[in-house]
C-alpha angles and dihedrals in degrees: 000000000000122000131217114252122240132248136210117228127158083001091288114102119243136181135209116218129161113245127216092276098049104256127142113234142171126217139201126238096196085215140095100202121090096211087059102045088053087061091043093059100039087058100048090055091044085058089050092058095045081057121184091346104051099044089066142089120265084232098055090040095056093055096085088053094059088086139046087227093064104024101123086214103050083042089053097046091049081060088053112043098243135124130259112162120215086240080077089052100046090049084051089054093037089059092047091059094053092051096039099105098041123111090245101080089065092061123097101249091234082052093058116110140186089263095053077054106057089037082060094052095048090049100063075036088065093031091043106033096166094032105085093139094053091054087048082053098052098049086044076056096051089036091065100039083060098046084059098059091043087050090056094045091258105116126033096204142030105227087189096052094058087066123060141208127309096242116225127152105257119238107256096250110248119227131172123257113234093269091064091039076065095040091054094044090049086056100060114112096191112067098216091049084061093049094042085053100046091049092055088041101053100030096037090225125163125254101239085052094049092050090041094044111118132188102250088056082067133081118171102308098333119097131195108217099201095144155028138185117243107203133344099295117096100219086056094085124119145131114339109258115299091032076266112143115189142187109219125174113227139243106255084230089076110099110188123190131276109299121254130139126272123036116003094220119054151153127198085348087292121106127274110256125213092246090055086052097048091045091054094039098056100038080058091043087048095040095055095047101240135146108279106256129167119259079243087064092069087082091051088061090043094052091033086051104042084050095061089047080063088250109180098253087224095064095049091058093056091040088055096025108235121175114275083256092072082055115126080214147066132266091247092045100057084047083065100036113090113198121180142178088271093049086061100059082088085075097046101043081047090057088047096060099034076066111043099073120149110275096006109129108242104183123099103160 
């Protein structure tokens, strides 16, 4: 834009701008030097085009985005029809909390520079030394808040985006081999926790898909996998990851409950929630003495496993349903590549045999 040129009166620069309401104004640069009246007014403009949002603290700013009520994102994807699941929400708020006392969140968000930035950054270095994935995950956090704004015409720049990842070498993940898969399934206490578990271990579904799984989405030992919770409320339920629905066939080693109609895992007749599988996951995990691994980690021993059976990789992405992305082939080549249910028994006849190994106990019911 063009800004308006300073003038000197009473030996102190001004400027004249029209305000919102069409008023002619003048406006002091509480400066007498020429250099620094030019900033001034180039920042002040800059403020008026940021507009509301701009011309408050971070801190003030980032209280809309502590609930999923208020959260500008989550409200605009409801507008749209698309999906924004409350896990989102709660990293937002779990990165707030970590920033909270900082001095940047004293700062006017127009105000807010690389350096703030970087000041920002050193400082959860130095309050989480051995965290360096947590303080990726909370700019990832602000990044995104920014983009938002920048998205809806509200912020001309993303401070957070100007400064990038603390670097650090990631821990190889740890999974169980097939014999400790046994041995946790053997340590449940609650029978529809085992099954719950051996259904996530031998199929490599996800755990949104297992608690959202129905009856009418099986038929003999092929499920149709349509849908998935994605946190613990029960209107929070949608299309697995990826938007990717898929039809498997299942391990014979995979005993599900007593069929009914409804949901397949249940307790009380009410659904099963995230917090009653990790509570059961872990007191098995703890009660059979083995490396504490994530409930996620339970597809990383399906796919690690199926791999070393010599598994076409392309069959184990659609079997787990991973995004096209993920695909050992081309674009033009999966055009022309034509999986169905049938082709898929090859997983399943692979898991099969991963789990029937001689004195290894099979029998989960």
């Amino acid at each position: 834009m063009i800004y308006p040129a300073p003038y000197k009166r009473n030996d102190i620069f001004y400027f004249k701008y029209t305000d919102k309401h069409g008023i002619r104004k003048q406006k002091s640069c509480s400066t007498n030097r020429k250099g620094k009246a030019q900033q001034f007014i180039r920042e002040f403009f800059d403020k008026q085009e940021n507009g509301p949002v701009g011309l408050v603290t971070l801190s003030e700013l980032l209280v809309t985005w502590r609930t999923g009520d208020t959260n500008p994102r989550y409200d605009r994807y409801k507008i749209e029809g698309k999906q924004y699941g409350k896990a989102q929400v709660k990293n937002i708020q779990y990165a707030l909390n970590h920033i909270e006392k900082h001095k940047i969140m004293k700062i006017m968000v127009v105000d807010i520079t690389k350096g703030n930035v970087l000041d920002l950054r050193d400082w959860l270095i130095s309050q989480l030394p051995d965290k360096p994935q947590t303080i990726n995950k909370i700019f990832s956090a602000l990044r995104s808040i920014f983009t938002e704004y920048i998205f809806r015409d509200e912020l001309r720049y993303n401070p957070f985006a100007l400064v990038g990842k603390v670097d650090y070498t990631p821990k190889e993940k740890e999974i169980l081999n097939p014999e400790q898969v046994l041995k946790l399934l053997d340590n449940f206490t609650d029978p529809l926790a085992k099954s719950f578990c051996s259904l996530l271990a031998l199929s490599g579904m996800r755990q949104g898909e297992a608690m959202a799984l129905s009856w009418n989405q099986i038929e003999g030992n092929i499920i149709t996998i349509n849908r998935a919770f994605k946190s613990d409320s029960a209107k929070d339920i949608g299309l697995p990851k990826w938007n990717k629905t898929r039809t498997i066939i299942l391990s014979k080693h995979i005993h599900l409950p007593e069929k009914s109609i409804g949901l397949v895992f249940r307790v009380n007749s009410h659904r099963v929630y995230f917090k009653w599988w990790y509570e059961q996951f872990y007191d098995a995990l703890k009660s059979a003495e083995l490396p504490r691994i994530t409930p996620h980690s339970l597809r990383h021993v399906v796919n690690s496993e199926l791999l070393r059976n010599n598994i076409s990789p392309y069959l184990i992405q659609k079997y787990l349903g991973w995004s096209s992305g993920s695909s050992m082939i081309t674009k033009v080549q999966e055009g022309y590549t034509h999986i169905n249910s049938k082709d898929l028994q090859i997983v399943a006849d692979a898991i099969d045999s991963i789990y029937t190994v001689k004195n290894m106990k099979t029998n989960y019911k």
